[in-house]
PLY file of the C-alpha trace (Angstrom):
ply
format ascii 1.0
element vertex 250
property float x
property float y
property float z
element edge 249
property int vertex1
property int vertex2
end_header
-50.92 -1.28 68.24
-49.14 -1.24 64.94
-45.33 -2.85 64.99
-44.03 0.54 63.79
-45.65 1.78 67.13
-44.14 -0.80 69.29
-40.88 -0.37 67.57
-40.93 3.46 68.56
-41.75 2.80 71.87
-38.88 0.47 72.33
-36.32 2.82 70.89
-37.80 5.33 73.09
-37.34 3.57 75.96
-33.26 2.09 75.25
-32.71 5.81 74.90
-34.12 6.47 78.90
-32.25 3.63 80.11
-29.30 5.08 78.71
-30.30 8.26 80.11
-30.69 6.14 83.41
-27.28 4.92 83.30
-25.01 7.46 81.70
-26.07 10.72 83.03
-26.61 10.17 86.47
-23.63 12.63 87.02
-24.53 15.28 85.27
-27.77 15.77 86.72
-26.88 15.29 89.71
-24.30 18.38 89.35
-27.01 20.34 87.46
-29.18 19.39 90.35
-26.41 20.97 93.04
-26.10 24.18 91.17
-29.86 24.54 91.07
-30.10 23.58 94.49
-27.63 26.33 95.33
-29.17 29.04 93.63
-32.44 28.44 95.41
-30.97 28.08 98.70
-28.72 31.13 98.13
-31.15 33.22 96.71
-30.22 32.90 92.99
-32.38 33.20 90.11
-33.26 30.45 88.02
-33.52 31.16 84.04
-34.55 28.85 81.04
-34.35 28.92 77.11
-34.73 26.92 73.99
-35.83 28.33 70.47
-39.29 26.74 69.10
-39.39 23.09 69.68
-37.17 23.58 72.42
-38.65 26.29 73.47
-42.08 24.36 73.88
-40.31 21.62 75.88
-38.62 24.04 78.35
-42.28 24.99 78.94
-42.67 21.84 80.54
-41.08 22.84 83.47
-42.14 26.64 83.50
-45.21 27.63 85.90
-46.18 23.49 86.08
-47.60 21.43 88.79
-45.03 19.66 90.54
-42.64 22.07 89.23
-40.02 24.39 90.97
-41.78 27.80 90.97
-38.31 29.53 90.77
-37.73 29.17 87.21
-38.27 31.97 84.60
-38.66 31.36 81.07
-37.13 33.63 78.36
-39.10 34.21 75.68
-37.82 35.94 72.33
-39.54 36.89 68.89
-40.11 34.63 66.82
-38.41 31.54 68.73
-40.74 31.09 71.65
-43.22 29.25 70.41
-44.19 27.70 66.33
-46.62 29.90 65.64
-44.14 32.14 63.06
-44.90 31.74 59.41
-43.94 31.11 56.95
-42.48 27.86 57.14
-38.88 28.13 57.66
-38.95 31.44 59.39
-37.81 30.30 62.69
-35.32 28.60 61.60
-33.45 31.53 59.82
-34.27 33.87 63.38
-32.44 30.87 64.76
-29.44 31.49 63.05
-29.33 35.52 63.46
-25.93 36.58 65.72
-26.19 38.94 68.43
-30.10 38.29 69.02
-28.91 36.28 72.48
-27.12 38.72 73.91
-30.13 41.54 73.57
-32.38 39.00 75.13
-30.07 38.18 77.90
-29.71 42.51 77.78
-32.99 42.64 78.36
-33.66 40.09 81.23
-32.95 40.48 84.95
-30.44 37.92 84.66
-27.35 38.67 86.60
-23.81 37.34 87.41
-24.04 33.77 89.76
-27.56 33.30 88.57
-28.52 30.05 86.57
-29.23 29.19 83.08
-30.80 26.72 81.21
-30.46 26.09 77.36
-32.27 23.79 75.29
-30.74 23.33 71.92
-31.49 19.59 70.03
-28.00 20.20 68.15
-26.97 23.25 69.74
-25.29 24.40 65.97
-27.22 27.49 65.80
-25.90 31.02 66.34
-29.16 31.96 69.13
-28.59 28.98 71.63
-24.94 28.80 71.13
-24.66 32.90 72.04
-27.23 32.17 74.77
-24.69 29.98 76.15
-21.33 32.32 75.44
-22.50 35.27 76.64
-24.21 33.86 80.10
-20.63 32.07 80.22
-18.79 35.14 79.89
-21.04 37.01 82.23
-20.43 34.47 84.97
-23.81 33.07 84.77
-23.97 29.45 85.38
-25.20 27.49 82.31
-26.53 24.03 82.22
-27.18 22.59 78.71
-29.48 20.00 77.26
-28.62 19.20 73.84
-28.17 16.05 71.66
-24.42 15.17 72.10
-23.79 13.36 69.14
-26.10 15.26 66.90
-24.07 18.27 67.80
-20.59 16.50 67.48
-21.44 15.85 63.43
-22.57 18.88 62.53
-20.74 22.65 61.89
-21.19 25.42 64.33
-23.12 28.08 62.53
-21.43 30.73 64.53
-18.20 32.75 63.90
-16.69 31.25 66.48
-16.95 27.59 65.70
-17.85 26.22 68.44
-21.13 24.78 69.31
-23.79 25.18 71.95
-22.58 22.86 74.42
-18.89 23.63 74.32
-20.01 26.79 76.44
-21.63 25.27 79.29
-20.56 24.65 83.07
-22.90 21.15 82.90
-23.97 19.11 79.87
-26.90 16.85 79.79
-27.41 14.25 76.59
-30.97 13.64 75.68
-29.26 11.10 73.47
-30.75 12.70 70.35
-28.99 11.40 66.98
-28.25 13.51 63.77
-31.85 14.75 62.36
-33.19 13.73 65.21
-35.58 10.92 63.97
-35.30 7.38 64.98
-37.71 5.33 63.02
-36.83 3.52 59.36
-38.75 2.11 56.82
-38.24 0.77 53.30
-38.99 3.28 50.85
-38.37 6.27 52.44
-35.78 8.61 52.26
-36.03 10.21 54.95
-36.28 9.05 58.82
-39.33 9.41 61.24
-40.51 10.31 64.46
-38.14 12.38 66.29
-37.16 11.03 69.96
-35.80 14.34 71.45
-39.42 16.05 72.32
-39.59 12.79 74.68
-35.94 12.75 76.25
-35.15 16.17 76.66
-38.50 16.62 78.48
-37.54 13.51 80.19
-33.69 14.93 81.27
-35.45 18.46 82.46
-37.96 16.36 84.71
-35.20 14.58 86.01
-32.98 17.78 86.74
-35.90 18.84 88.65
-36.49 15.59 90.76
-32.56 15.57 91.20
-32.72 19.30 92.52
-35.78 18.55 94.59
-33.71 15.75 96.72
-30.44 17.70 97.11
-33.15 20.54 98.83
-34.55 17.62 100.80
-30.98 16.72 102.10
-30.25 20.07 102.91
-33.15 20.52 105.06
-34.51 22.90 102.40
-38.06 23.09 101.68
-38.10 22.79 97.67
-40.65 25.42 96.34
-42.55 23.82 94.08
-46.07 24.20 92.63
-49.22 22.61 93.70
-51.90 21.91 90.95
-54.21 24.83 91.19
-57.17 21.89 90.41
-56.86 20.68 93.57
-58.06 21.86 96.88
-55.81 24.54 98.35
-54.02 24.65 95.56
-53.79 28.47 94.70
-53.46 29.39 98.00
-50.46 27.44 98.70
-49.04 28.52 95.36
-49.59 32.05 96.54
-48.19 31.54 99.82
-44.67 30.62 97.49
-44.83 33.13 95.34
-45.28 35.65 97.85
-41.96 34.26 99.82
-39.63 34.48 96.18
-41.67 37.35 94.62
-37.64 39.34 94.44
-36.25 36.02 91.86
-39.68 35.04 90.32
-40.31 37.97 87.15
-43.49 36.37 85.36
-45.65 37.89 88.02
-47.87 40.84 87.39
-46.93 44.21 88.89
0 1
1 2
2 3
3 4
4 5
5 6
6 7
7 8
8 9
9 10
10 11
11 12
12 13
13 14
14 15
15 16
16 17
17 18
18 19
19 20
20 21
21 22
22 23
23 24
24 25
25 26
26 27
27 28
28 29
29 30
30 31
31 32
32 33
33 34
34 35
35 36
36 37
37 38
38 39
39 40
40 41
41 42
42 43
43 44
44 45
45 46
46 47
47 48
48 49
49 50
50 51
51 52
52 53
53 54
54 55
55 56
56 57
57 58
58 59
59 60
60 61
61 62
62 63
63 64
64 65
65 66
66 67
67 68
68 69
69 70
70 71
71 72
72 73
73 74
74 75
75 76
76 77
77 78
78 79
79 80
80 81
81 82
82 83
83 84
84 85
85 86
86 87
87 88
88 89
89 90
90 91
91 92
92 93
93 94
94 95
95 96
96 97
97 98
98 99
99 100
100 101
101 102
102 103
103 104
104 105
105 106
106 107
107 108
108 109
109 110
110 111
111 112
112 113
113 114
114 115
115 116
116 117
117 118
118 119
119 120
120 121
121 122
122 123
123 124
124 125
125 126
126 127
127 128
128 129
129 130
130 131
131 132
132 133
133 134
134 135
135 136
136 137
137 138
138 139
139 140
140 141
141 142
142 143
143 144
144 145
145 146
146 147
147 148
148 149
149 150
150 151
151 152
152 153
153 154
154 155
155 156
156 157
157 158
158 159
159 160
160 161
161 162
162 163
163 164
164 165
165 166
166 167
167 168
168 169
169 170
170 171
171 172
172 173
173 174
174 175
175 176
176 177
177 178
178 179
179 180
180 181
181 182
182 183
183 184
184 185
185 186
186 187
187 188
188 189
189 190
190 191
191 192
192 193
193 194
194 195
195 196
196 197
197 198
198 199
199 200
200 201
201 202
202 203
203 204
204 205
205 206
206 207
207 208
208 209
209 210
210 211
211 212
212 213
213 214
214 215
215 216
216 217
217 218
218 219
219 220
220 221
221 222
222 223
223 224
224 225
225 226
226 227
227 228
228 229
229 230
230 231
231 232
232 233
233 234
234 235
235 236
236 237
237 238
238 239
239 240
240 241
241 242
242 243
243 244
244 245
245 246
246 247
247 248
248 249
């Protein structure tokens, strides 16, 4: 393995241990408010724009996953297959696209959302946040902490992503994201918050999945569909929360 290798992984893992140690709290609230929703028969709702958006997928419709979460997708921010380059990042920045999305979902008041936003400075995540706030949704947001304390809200109201949320979880990211150095280059490398937000929304889950456990709830979560049984006992659970569950065909 090459020493630039090794000195990734090592950064990568001083930025888990401080996930480890320092927000232990906050997922364990984000944990409680999930656990509440799926014990009181709350909906479950989850968001990020491109590279976010492809790591909230990591706990949408997975194996070992809670089978109560729905993903909102949007135009142009739900994936990076928009061209050209640069695209997604001006959609990012459009006002008032949040609030039709959240229009046009069956979210409702005392449900739960989920944001993913690396610096949480751009208009779409940060109105994703407002709005859900001011509609008495629950929000729980991942973000980059210190990324997002350095850099300028680009919304009218100045404020960034995570100033709108009920629960904040750091992924630890740093401004621009990248971690690695080298002599001769301008410019950083190898971004770390792909890794620790994943890591955080894994955790949120295992979190929620023991505060079920305590309660003497059953946690719904998916079986692999490769295994044995599989489909059949992820049938069985989406047949029980068909009402809260809306990626299901009619």
């Amino acid at each position: 393995m090459s020493d630039f290798s090794r000195m990734y992984i090592r950064k990568i893992i001083d930025l888990m241990e401080r996930i480890s140690s320092e927000e232990e709290k906050n997922l364990n609230a984000a944990a409680s408010i999930l656990a509440d929703a799926i014990e009181g028969e709350g909906r479950i709702f989850a968001f990020g724009c491109t590279h976010s958006a492809t790591t909230m997928q990591d706990i949408y419709q997975r194996a070992g996953g809670l089978a109560l979460i729905n993903a909102i997708f949007i135009p142009g921010l739900e994936a990076l297959h928009a061209h050209p380059f640069g695209l997604t990042s001006r959609i990012e920045r459009l006002q008032g696209y949040a609030e039709i999305a959240l229009d046009c979902a069956p979210i409702r008041k005392g449900d739960v959302l989920v944001v993913i936003s690396v610096s949480g400075r751009n208009a779409v995540p940060i109105e994703f946040a407002k709005v859900a706030k001011e509609r008495m949704i629950k929000v729980i947001a991942v973000t980059g902490l210190d990324y997002s304390k350095t850099v300028e809200s680009r919304h009218p109201d100045g404020k960034n992503m995570y100033e709108y949320a009920d629960i904040v979880i750091d992924n630890k990211a740093v401004a621009g994201d990248a971690i690695m150095e080298a002599k001769g280059m301008k410019q950083k490398f190898c971004p770390a918050s792909g890794i620790t937000s994943t890591l955080v929304l894994q955790c949120m889950v295992a979190a929620t999945v023991e505060e079920l456990l305590a309660r003497g709830v059953t946690p719904p979560v998916f079986m692999a569909e490769n295994v044995d049984g599989g489909r059949e006992f992820n049938n069985k659970i989406l047949s029980e929360n068909k009402h809260r569950i809306f990626y299901l065909k009619d």
